[in-house]
C-alpha positions in Angstrom: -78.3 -121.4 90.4 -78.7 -125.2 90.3 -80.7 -126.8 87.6 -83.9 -128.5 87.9 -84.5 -130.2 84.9 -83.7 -133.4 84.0 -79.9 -133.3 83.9 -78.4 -135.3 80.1 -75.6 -135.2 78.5 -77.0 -133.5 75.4 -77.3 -130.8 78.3 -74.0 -131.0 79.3 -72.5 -130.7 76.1 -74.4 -127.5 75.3 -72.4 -126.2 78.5 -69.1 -127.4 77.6 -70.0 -125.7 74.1 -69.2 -122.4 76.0 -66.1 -123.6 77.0 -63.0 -122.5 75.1 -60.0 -123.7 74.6 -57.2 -121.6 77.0 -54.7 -120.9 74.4 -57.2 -120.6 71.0 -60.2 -118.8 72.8 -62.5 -118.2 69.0 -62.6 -122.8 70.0 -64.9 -124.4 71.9 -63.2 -127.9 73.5 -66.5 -129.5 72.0 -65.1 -128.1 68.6 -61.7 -128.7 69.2 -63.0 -132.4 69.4 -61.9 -132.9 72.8 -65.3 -134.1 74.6 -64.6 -138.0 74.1 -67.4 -139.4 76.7 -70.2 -137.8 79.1 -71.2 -140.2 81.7 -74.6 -138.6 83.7 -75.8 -140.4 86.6 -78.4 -139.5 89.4 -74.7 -139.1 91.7 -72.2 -137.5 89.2 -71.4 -135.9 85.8 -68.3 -137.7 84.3 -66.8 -136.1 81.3 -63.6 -137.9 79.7 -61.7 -135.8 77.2 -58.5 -135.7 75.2 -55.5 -134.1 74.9 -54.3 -133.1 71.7 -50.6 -133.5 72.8 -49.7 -135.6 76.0 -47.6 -132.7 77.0 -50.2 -129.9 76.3 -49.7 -126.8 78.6 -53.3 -125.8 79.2 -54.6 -129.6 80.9 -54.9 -128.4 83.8 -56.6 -125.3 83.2 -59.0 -127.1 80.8 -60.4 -129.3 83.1 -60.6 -126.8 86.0 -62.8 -124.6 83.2 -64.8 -128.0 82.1 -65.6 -128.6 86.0 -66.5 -124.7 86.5 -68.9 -124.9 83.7 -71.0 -128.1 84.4 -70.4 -126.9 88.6 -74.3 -125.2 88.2 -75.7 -128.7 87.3 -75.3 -128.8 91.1 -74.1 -132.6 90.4 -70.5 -133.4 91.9 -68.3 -133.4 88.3 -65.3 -135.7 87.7 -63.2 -134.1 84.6 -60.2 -136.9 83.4 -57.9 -137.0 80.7 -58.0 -139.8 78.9 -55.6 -141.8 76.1 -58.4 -144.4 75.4 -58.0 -143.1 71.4 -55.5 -140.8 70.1 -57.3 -136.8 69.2 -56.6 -136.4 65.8 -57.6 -132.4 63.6 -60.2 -135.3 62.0 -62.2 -134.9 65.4 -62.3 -130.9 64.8 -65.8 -129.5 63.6 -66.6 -127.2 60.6 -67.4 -124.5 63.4 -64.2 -125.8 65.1 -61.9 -124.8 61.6 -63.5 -121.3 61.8 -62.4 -120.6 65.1 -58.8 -121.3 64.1 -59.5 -119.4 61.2 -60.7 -116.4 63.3 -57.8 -116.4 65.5 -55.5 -116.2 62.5 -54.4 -120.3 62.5 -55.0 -121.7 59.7 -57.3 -125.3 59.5 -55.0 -128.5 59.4 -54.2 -129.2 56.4 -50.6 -130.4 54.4 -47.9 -128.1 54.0 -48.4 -128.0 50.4 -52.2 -127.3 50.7 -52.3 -125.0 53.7 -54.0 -121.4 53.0 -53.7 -118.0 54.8 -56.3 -117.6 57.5 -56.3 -113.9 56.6 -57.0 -113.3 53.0 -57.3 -117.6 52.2 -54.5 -117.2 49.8 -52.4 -120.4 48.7 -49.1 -118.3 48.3 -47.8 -119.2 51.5 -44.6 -120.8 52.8 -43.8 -122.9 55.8 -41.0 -120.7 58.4 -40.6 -123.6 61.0 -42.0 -126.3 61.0 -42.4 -126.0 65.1 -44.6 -122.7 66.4 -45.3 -121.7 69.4 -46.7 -124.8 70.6 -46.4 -128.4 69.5 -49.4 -128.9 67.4 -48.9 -125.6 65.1 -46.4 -124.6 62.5 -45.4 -121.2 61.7 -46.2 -120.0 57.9 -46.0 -116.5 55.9 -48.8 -115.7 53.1 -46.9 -114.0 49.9 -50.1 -112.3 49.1 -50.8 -110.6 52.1 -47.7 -110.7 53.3 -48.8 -111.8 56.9 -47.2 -114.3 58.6 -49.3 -117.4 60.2 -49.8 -120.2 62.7 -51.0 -124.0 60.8 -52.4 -126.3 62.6 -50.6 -129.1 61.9 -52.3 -131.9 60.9 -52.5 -135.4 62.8 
């Protein structure tokens, strides 16, 4: 189905709401802070976002997702990368920190401050210092006794 409305990028941010993110799928890449620009034009949708690690996994398979989803404005959609500022956790929303918090990561926070995502205790313990991806350390709550994923924070 191809839109007929006036195409914005207020519109186009609503659709890249429903996008989530490949490896944390309780995130939206508009919660994760990754939209940096929308460019909409009578010719093309331009959407500039950024990567939390330069060596993140799931790039590719973002932007294929981000193009799929704007695809019904029946616009042609260029998707980039881009490195014009650094993506910090600062850029990640309150709705964004829940989502983490549903998939059983905790928020960023520092070591010393960082609380279970399953009972929000503050008995917990750094493991390692490197989980299962760059950007997340691997933690165990003492008073539930799970162990964790931290964002970390940068």
């Amino acid at each position: 189905m191809v839109m007929t409305v006036p195409i914005t990028a207020d519109i186009v941010r609503t659709l890249l709401g429903a996008v989530h993110d490949p490896e944390i799928p309780t995130v939206s890449v508009v919660d994760l802070g990754l939209v940096h620009a929308i460019s909409v034009t009578d010719e093309r949708i331009a959407i500039e976002l950024l990567p939390t690690f330069v060596a993140c996994p799931a790039l590719e398979v973002i932007r294929s997702t981000v193009a799929d989803a704007i695809a019904p404005l029946g616009r042609p959609v260029d998707v980039a990368f881009t490195f014009a500022i650094p993506w910090t956790t600062s850029r990640l929303t309150a709705a964004g920190k829940a989502g983490l918090r549903a998939a059983g990561i905790a928020p960023p926070a520092e070591p010393s401050a960082v609380r279970c995502p399953f009972c929000d205790g503050s008995s917990v313990v750094m493991d390692s210092a490197f989980g299962p991806t760059l950007c997340r350390s691997l933690f165990y709550c003492r008073t539930c006794r799970q162990p964790f994923e931290a964002f970390k924070p940068i």
